[in-house]
C-alpha positions in Angstrom: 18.5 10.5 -2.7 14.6 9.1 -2.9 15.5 7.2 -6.2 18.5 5.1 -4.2 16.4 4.4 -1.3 13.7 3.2 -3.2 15.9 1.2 -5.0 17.1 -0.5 -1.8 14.1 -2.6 -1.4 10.7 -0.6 -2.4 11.1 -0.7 -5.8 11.6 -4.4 -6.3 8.7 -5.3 -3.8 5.9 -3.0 -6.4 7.6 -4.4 -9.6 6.8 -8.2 -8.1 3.5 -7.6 -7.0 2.8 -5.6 -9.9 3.6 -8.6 -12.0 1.2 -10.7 -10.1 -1.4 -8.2 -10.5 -0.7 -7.8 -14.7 -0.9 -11.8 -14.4 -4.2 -11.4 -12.8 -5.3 -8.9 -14.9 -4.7 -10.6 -18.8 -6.3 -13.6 -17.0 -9.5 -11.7 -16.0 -9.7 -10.8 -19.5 -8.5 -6.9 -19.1 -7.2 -5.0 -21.5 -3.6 -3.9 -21.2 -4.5 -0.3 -21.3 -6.8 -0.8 -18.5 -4.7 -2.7 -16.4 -2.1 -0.1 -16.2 -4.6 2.8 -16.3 -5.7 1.5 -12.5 -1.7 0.6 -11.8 -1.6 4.5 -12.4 -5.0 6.2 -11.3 -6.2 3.2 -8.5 -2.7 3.0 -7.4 -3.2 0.4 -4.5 -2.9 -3.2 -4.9 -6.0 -4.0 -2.9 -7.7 -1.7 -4.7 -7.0 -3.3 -8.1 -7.7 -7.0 -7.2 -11.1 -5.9 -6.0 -12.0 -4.0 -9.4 -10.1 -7.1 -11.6 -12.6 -9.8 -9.5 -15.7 -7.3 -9.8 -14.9 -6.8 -14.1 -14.6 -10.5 -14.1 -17.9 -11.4 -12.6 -19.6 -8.2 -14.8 -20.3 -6.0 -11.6 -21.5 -2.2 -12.8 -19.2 0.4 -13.3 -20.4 2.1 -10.1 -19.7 -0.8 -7.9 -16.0 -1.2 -9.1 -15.2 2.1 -8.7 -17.0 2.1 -4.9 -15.1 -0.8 -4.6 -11.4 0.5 -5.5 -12.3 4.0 -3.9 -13.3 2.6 -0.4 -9.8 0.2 -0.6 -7.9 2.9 -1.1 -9.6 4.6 2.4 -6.6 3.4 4.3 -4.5 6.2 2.3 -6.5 9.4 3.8 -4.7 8.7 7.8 -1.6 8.4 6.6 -1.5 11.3 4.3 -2.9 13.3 7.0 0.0 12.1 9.3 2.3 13.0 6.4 1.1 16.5 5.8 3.1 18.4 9.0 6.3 16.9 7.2 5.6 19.5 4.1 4.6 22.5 6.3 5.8 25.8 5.2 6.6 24.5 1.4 4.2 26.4 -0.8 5.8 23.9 -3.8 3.9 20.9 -1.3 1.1 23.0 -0.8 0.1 23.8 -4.7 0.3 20.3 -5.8 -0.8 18.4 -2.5 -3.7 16.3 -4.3 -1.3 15.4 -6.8 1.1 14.3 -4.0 -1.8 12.3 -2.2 -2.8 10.3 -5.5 1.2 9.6 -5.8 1.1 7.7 -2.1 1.2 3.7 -1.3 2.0 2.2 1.6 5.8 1.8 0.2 6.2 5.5 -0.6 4.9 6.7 3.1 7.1 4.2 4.8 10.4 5.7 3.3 8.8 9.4 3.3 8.3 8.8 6.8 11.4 6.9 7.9 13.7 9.7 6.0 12.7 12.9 5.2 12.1 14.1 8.9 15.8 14.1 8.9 16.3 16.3 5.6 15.8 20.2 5.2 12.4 21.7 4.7 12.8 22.3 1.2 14.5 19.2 0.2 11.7 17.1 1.8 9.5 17.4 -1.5 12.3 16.3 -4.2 12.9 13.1 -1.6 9.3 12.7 -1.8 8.9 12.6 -6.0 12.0 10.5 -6.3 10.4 8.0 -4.4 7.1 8.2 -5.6 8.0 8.0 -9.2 11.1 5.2 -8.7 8.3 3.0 -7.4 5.7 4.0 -9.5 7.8 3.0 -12.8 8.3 0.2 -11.1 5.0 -0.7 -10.7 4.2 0.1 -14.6 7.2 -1.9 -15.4 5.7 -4.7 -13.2 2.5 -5.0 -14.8 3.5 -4.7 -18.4 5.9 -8.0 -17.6 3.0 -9.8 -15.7 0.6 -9.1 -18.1 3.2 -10.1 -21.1 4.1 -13.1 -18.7 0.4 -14.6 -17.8 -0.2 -18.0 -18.8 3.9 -18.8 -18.2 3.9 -18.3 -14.7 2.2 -21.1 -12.5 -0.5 -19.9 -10.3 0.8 -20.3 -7.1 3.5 -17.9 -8.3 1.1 -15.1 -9.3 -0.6 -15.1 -6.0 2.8 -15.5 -4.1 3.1 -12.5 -5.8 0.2 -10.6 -5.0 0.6 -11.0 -1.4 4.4 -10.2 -1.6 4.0 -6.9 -1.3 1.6 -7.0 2.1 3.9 -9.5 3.4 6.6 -7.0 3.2 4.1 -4.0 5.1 3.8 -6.0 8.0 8.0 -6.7 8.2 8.4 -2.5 7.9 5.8 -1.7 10.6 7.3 -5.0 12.7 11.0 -3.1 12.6 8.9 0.6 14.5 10.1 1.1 17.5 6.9 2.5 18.7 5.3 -0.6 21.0 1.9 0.1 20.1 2.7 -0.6 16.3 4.4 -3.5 17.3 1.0 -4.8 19.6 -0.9 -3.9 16.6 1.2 -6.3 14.3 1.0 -9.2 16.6 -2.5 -8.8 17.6 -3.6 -8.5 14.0 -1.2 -11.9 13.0 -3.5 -13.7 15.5 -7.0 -12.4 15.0 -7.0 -11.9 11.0 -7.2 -15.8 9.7 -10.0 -16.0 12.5 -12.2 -13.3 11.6 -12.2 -14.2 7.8 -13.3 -17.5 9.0 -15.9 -15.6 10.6 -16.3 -13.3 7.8 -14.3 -13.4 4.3 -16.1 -9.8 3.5 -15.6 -7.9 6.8 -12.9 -10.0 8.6 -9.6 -7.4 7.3 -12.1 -4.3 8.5 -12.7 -5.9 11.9 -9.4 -6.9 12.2 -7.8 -3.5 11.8 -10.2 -1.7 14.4 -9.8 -4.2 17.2 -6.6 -4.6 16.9 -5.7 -0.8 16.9 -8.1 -0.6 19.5 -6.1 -3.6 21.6 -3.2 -2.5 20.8 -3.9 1.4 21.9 -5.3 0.6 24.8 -2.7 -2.4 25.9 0.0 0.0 25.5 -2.1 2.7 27.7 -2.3 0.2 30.2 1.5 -0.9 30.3 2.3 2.9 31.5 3.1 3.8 27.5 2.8 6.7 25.5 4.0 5.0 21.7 7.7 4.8 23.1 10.2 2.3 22.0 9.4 -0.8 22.5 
């Protein structure tokens, strides 16, 4: 059951962005065992871009692995939001870091969206057929963008990079919860001007005012995260 629903639509969003980041990655000069070493063990597109442009420019090891640990902070709320969905499964329980590392934004949204509706004990085999569909295809995807750089224009290998974002903000624009929705629109507006402001802090800014707004617009309108 996780396998077909990633198929529906996850899976073919991480195998294109995965190609723009194998692309990216042959480019920067990385090897091909390192480039899907951080597919597997970074596991968060942001996360890789920012350890690909640090290698390129010779950062320290330190700083790239700062770099690609403090993209990947985003991952800690929404595994904590996740958790209560596994509650009473000692299987969950054992192998929760392992669980953790296997989460992306693509893998909570179906988790999420589905497995509220399934049995306890079911909830964890929805889970690893999801994570894994769409983790084969993101090893899939970066083998054939890093076997594919140099064919592919470059407007094509970013389009691909920011496929997969562009997709996020379509899932959390279909919640039904208004807040999400504020959050979307608010963040639309405000992003392209605060990395004007700030190219380095503009995407942190972004994301607390916007919750903030967003939280507190809702509050205001009498709401409590209902349907929009």
């Amino acid at each position: 059951m996780g396998v077909l629903a990633t198929f529906a639509m996850p899976f073919w969003m991480v195998l294109a962005s995965m190609m723009g980041f194998g692309s990216m990655a042959r480019d920067a000069g990385l090897d091909v065992g390192i480039a899907l070493g951080s597919t597997l063990g970074v596991w968060g597109l942001p996360g890789q871009v920012a350890m690909t442009e640090l290698y390129t420019i010779g950062a320290p090891l330190i700083a790239i692995l700062a770099a690609s640990s403090m993209a990947n902070l985003r991952f800690m709320p929404m595994a904590v939001v996740m958790i209560p969905l596994f509650n009473g499964d000692d299987r969950a329980r054992r192998w929760r870091y392992a669980l953790a590392q296997m989460m992306s934004v693509n893998i909570w949204t179906v988790t999420m969206h589905r497995a509220p509706g399934l049995m306890l004990m079911d909830r964890l085999p929805f889970y690893l057929g999801v994570a894994l569909t769409a983790i084969s295809g993101g090893v899939i995807g970066t083998v054939l963008g890093y076997v594919l750089a140099g064919t592919m224009p470059f407007f094509v290998v970013v389009s691909l990079v920011f496929l997969n974002p562009a997709y996020f903000v379509f899932v959390f624009s279909s919640v039904r919860q208004r807040n999400c929705v504020f959050a979307v629109v608010i963040g639309a507006v405000m992003g392209p001007v605060m990395h004007l402001i700030s190219p380095d802090w503009g995407v942190v800014v972004t994301g607390v005012l916007a919750g903030t707004a967003a939280f507190y617009l809702d509050r205001s309108m009498g709401g409590s995260s209902g349907p929009a």
